[in-house]
C-alpha positions as a Python dict, from the first residue, in 0.01 Angstrom:
ca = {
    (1, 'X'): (0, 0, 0),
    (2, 'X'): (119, 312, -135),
    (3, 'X'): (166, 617, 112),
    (4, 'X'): (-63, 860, -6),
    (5, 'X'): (28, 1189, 246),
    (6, 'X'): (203, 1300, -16),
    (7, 'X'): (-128, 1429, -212),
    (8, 'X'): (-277, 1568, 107),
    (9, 'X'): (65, 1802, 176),
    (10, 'X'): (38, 1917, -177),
    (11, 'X'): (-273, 1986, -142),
    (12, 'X'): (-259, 2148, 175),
    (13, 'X'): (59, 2357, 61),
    (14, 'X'): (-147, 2465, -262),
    (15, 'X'): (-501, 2570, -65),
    (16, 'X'): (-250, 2782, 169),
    (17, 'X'): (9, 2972, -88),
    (18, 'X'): (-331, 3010, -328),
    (19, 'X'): (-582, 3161, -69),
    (20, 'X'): (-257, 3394, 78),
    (21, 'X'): (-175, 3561, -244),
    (22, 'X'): (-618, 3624, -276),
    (23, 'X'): (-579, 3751, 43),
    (24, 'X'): (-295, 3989, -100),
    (25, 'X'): (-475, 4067, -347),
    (26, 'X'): (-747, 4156, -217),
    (27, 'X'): (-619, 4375, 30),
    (28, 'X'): (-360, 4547, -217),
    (29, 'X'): (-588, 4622, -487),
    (30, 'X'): (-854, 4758, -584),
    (31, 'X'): (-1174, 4526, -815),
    (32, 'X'): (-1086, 4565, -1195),
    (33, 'X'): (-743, 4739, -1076),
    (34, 'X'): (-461, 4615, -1340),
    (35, 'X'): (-56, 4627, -1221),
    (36, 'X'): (165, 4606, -1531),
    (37, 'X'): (416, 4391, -1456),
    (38, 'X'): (574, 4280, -1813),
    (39, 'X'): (380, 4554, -2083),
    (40, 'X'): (172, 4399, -2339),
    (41, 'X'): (243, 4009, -2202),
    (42, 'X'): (195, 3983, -1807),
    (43, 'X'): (-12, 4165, -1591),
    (44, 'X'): (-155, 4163, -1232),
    (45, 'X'): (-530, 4231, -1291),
    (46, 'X'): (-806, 4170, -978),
    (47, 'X'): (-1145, 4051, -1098),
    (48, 'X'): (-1427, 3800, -964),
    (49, 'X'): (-1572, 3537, -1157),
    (50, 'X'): (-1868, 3411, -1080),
    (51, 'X'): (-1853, 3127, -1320),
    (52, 'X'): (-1588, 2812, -1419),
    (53, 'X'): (-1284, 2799, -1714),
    (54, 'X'): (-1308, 3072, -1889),
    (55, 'X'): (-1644, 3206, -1771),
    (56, 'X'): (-1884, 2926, -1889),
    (57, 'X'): (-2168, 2859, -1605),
    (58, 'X'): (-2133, 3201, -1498),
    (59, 'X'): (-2373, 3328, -1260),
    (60, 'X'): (-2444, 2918, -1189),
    (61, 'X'): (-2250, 2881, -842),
    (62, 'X'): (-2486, 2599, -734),
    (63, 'X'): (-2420, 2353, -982),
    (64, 'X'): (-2026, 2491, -942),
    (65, 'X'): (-2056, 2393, -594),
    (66, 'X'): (-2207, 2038, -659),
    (67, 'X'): (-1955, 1972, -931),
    (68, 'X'): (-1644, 2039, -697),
    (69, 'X'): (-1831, 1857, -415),
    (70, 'X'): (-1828, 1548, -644),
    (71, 'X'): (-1509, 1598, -768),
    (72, 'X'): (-1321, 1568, -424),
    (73, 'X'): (-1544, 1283, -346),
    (74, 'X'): (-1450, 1108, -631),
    (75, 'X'): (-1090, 1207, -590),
    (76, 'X'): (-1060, 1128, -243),
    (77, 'X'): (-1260, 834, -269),
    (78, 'X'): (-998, 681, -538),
    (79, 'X'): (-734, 792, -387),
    (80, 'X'): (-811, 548, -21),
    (81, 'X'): (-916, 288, -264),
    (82, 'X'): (-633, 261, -490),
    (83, 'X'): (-355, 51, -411),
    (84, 'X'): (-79, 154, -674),
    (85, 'X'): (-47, 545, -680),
    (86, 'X'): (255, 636, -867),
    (87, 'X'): (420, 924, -762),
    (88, 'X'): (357, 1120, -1072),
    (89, 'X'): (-14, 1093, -985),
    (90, 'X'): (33, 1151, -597),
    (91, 'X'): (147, 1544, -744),
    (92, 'X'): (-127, 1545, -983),
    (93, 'X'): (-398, 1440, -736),
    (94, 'X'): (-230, 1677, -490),
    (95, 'X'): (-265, 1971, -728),
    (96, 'X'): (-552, 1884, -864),
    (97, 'X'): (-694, 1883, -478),
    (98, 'X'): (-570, 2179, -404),
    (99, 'X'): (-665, 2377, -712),
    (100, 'X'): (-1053, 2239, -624),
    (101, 'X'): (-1025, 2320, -261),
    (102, 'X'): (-901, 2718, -318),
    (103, 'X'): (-1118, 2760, -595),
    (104, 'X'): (-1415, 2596, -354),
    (105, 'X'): (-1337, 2791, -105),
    (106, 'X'): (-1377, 3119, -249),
    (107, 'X'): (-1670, 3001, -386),
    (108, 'X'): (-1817, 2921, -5),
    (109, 'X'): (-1706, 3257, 103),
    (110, 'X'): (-1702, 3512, -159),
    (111, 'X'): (-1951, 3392, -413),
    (112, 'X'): (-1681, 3398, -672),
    (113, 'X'): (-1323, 3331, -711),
    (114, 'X'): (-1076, 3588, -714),
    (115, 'X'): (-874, 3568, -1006),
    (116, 'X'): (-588, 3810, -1066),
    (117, 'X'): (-289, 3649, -1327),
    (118, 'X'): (-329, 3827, -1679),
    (119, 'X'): (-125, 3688, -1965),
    (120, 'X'): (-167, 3858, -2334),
    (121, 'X'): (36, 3691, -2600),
    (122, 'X'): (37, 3805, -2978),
    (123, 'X'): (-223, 4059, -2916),
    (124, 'X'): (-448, 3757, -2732),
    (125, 'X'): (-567, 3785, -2391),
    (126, 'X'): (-637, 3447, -2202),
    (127, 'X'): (-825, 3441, -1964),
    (128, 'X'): (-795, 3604, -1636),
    (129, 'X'): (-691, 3285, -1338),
    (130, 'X'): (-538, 3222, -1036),
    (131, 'X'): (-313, 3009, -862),
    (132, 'X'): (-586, 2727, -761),
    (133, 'X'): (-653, 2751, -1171),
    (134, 'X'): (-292, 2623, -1278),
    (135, 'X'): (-296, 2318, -1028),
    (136, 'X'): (-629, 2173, -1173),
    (137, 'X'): (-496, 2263, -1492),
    (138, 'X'): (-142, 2094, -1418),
    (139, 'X'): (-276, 1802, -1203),
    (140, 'X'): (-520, 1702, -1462),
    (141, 'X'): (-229, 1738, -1767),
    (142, 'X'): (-19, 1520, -1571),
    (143, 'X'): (-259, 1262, -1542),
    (144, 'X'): (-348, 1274, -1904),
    (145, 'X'): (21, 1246, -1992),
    (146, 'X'): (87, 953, -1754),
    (147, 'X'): (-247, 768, -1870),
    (148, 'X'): (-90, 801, -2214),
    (149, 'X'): (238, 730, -2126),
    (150, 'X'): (112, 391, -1939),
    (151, 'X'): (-95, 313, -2279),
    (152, 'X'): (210, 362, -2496),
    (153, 'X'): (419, 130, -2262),
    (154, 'X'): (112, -129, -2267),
    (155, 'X'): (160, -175, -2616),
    (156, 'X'): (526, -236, -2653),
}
């Protein structure tokens, strides 16, 4: 049996270091204030969002709620179930935790999440995140790349 702490201190670490910098944020700036920080590439903008990725289900916080609910169920659920955790997917669990649990919580408290990083590239903005944002978005990539990766070995 695999020693799964691991996930639950990245996790942890993540929810801390994501709902700090908010906190900064928050009490640095003002809503819709923008801090230049690289011109025309990187910026430091404060805004709430009210919905998911890039603004879909906005204004739908309920079914936001349930879907995260589920989500660490089903997460935490495999991950005292599961015999064989790699360590590849101990981080991405772990970030992928974490990301859910900031986001979640800003969710329970503010009725949005406080998003702040601005990136434009080529004349392209993406869209506005936060910290919680890149470890769903890295958690999940990893686990795409190792289910692939375990595939491509399979068939050897």
């Amino acid at each position: 049996m695999n020693n799964n702490k691991p996930i639950h201190y990245i996790s942890f670490f993540l929810l801390i270091l994501d709902q700090i910098i908010k906190l900064l944020i928050q009490k640095n700036m003002n809503l819709y204030q923008e801090i230049t920080i690289i011109p025309s590439f990187f910026s430091l903008y404060y805004v709430k969002n009210t919905g998911a990725a890039f603004s879909i289900l906005q204004d739908n916080s309920s079914i936001i709620l349930l879907i995260s609910f589920l989500s660490i169920i089903i997460l935490n659920y495999y991950i005292i179930k599961e015999k064989d955790i790699t360590k590849i997917s101990r981080i991405s669990f772990g970030l992928l935790l974490g990301g859910i649990y900031g986001n979640l919580l800003d969710r329970i408290i503010h009725k949005s999440v406080i998003d702040y990083l601005s990136f434009s590239i080529f004349n392209y903005s993406f869209p506005i995140f936060n910290l919680a944002d890149i470890g769903i978005t890295i958690g999940v990539g990893l686990i795409i790349l190792e289910t692939i990766l375990k595939k491509e070995v399979k068939n050897i």
